[in-house]
N, C-alpha and C positions, 0 to 999 in steps of 0.2 A: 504494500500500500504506500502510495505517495500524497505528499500534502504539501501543498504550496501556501504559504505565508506571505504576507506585501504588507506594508507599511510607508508613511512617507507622505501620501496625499492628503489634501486640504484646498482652502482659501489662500489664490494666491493673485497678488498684483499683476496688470499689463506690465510684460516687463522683466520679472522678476525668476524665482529660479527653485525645482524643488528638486529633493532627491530620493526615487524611489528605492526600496529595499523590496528582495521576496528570497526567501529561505525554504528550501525543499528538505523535506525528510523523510525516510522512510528507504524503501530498497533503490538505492541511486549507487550505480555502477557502470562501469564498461562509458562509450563514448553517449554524449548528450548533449541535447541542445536548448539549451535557457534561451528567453528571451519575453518583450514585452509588445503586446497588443492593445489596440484601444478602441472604444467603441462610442461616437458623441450617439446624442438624441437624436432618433431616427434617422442614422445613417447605419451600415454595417461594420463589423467589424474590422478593423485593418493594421496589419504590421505595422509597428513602431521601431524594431533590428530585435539582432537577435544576436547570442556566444554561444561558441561551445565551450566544451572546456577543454576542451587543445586553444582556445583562444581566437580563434575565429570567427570576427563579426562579417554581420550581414544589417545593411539599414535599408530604411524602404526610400526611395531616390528624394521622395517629398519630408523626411525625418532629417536627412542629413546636412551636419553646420550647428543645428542647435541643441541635437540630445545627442548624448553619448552613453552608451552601455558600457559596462565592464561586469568583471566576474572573477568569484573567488571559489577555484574549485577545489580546493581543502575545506568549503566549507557549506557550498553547495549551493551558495548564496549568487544571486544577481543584481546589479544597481542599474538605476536609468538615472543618468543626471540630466535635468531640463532645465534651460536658460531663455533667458528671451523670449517669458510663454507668452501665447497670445491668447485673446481670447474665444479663438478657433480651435486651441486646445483643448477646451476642456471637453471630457469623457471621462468615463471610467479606464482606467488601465489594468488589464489584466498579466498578470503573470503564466510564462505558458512555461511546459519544458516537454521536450520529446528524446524517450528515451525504448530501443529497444522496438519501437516502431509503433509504440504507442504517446498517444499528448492527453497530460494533463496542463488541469487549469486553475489556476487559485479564482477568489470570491471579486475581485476586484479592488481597484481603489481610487477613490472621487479625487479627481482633480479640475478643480474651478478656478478658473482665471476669471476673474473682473474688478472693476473698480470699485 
C-alpha cells in the first residue's frame, strides 16, 4: 500500500511564491516516478513536471521558468517550488507517483492566488 502526503498550499499573493511538499510511504522500490499535477475549476487535469528518482525531470512546456520540482529519494519525498504565481494558478495540486506500472495519487492541495 502507498500513501501520498502534500502539504504547503494556501492563500497566496499575485506574485509571490509557495513551496509544495508530498511524502510517499508505504512499498516504494525499484525505479519511480514523482511528480505534480493540477486541476483549476472546471478545467481538466494537467501536468505541472515531474522526477524520478535517478533525477530526471520532465515539465509540461507551459510550467517551465517559474516552478521547479526536485526530489529526495532517500526519502521519498517531492517538492514543487512556485514563484511568480498568478492568479491563473490557482487549482488544486495533486501529488502523483508511478511506480511498477501502477499511479497513485495523494488528496490534493488548494492553492489560491489573489489579492
Amino acid at each position: 500500500q502507498v500513501q501520498l502526503v502534500e502539504s504547503g498550499g494556501g492563500l497566496v499573493q499575485p506574485g509571490g511564491s509557495l513551496r509544495l511538499s508530498c511524502a510517499a510511504s508505504g512499498s516504494i522500490f525499484s525505479i519511480y516516478t514523482m511528480g505534480w499535477y493540477r486541476q483549476a475549476p472546471g478545467k481538466q487535469r494537467e501536468l505541472v513536471a515531474t522526477i524520478t528518482n535517478g533525477g530526471t525531470v520532465n515539465y509540461a512546456d507551459s510550467m517551465k521558468g517559474r516552478f521547479t520540482i526536485s526530489g529526495d529519494s532517500a526519502k521519498n519525498t517531492v517538492y514543487l517550488q512556485t514563484n511568480s504565481l498568478k492568479p491563473e494558478d490557482t487549482a488544486v495540486y495533486y501529488c502523483y507517483l508511478r511506480i511498477v506500472g501502477t499511479s497513485y495519487w495523494g488528496q490534493g492541495t488548494q492553492v489560491t492566488v489573489s489579492s
